[in-house]
C-alpha positions as CSV (number, residue, x, y, z in Angstrom):
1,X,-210.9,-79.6,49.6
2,X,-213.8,-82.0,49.3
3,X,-210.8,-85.4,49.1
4,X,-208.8,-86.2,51.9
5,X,-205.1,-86.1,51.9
6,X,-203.1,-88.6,52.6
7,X,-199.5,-87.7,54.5
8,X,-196.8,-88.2,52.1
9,X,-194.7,-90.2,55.0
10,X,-197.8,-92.8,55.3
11,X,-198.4,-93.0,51.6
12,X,-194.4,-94.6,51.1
13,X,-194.8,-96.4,54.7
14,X,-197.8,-98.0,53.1
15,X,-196.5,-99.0,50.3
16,X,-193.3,-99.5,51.3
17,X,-191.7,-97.3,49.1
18,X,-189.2,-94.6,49.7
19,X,-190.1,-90.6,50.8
20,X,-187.3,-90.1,48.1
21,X,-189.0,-92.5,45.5
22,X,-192.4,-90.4,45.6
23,X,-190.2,-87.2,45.1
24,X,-188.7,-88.8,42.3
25,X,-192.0,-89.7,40.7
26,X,-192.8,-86.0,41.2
27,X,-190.1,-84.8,40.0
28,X,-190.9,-86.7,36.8
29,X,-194.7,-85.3,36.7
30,X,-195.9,-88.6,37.0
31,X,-197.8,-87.8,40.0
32,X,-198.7,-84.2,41.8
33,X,-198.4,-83.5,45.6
34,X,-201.2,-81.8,47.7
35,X,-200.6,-79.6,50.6
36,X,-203.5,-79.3,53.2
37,X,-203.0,-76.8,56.3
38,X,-199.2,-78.1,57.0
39,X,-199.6,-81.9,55.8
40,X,-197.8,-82.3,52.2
41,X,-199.3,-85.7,50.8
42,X,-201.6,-87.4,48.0
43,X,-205.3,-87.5,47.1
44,X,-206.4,-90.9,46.5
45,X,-206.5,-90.8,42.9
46,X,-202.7,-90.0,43.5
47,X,-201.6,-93.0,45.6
48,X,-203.7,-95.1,43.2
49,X,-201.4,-93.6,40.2
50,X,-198.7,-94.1,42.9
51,X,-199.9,-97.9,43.3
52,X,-199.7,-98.4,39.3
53,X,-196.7,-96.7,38.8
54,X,-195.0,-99.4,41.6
55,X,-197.0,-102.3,39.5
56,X,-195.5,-101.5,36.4
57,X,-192.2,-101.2,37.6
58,X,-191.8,-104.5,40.2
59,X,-194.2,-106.6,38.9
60,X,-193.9,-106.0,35.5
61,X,-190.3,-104.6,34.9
62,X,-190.8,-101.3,33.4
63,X,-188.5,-98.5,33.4
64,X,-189.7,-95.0,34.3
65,X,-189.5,-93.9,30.7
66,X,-191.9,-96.4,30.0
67,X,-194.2,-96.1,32.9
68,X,-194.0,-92.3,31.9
69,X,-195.3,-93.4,28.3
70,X,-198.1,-95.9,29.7
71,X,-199.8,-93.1,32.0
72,X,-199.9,-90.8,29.1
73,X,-201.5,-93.4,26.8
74,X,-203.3,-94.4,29.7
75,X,-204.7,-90.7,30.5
76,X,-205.4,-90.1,27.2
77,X,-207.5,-92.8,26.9
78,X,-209.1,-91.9,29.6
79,X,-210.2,-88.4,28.7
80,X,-211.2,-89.9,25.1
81,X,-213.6,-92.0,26.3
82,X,-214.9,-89.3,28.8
83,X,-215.4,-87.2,25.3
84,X,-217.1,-90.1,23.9
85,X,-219.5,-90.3,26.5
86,X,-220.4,-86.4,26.2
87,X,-220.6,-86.8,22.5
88,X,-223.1,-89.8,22.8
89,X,-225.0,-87.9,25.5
90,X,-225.5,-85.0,23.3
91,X,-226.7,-87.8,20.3
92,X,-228.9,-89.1,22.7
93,X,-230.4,-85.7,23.7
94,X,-230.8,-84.6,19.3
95,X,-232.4,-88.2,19.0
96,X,-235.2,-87.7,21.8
97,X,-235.8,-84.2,21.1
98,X,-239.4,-83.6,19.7
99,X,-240.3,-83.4,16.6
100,X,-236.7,-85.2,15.6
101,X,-237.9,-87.8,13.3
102,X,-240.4,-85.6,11.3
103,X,-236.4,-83.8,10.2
104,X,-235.6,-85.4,6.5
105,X,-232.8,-87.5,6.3
């Protein structure tokens, strides 16, 4: 695994949120566990979905349901704009090919 994993047990010590509230959040498929060797934790991008997750519920008084709803709107956005810069990156490459502007219009 090219990421390191970050113990589960350090991850809630951190930030100071139950074991049981990460198993929760798994449960719930808002966030997926890693195992490498015998440690059981998070890759970062995990703890930083962890880290929002905890945001939108203390500092912004969100119920999981909602939370749940946010990182799917959140993810989807996130993949749409990664297929947005694939589309524009294949526009770019049609525009700059030779010969493209002698094509009629």
């Amino acid at each position: 695994m090219n990421e390191r994993i970050i113990p589960r047990e350090s991850v809630a010590r951190h930030l100071s949120i139950s074991v049981q509230m990460l198993v929760r959040y798994e449960e719930l498929g808002l966030v997926h566990s890693a195992r490498e060797g015998d440690v059981l934790g998070y890759e970062p991008s995990q703890v930083r979905r962890i880290w929002s997750i905890m945001t939108y519920q203390r500092d912004l008084g969100v119920n999981l349901a909602g939370v749940e709803v946010i990182l799917r709107l959140r993810d989807r956005m996130s993949h749409l704009h990664d297929h947005l810069a694939d589309l524009a990156d294949e526009l770019r490459t049609l525009v700059d090919e030779p010969g493209s502007s002698d094509r009629p219009s």
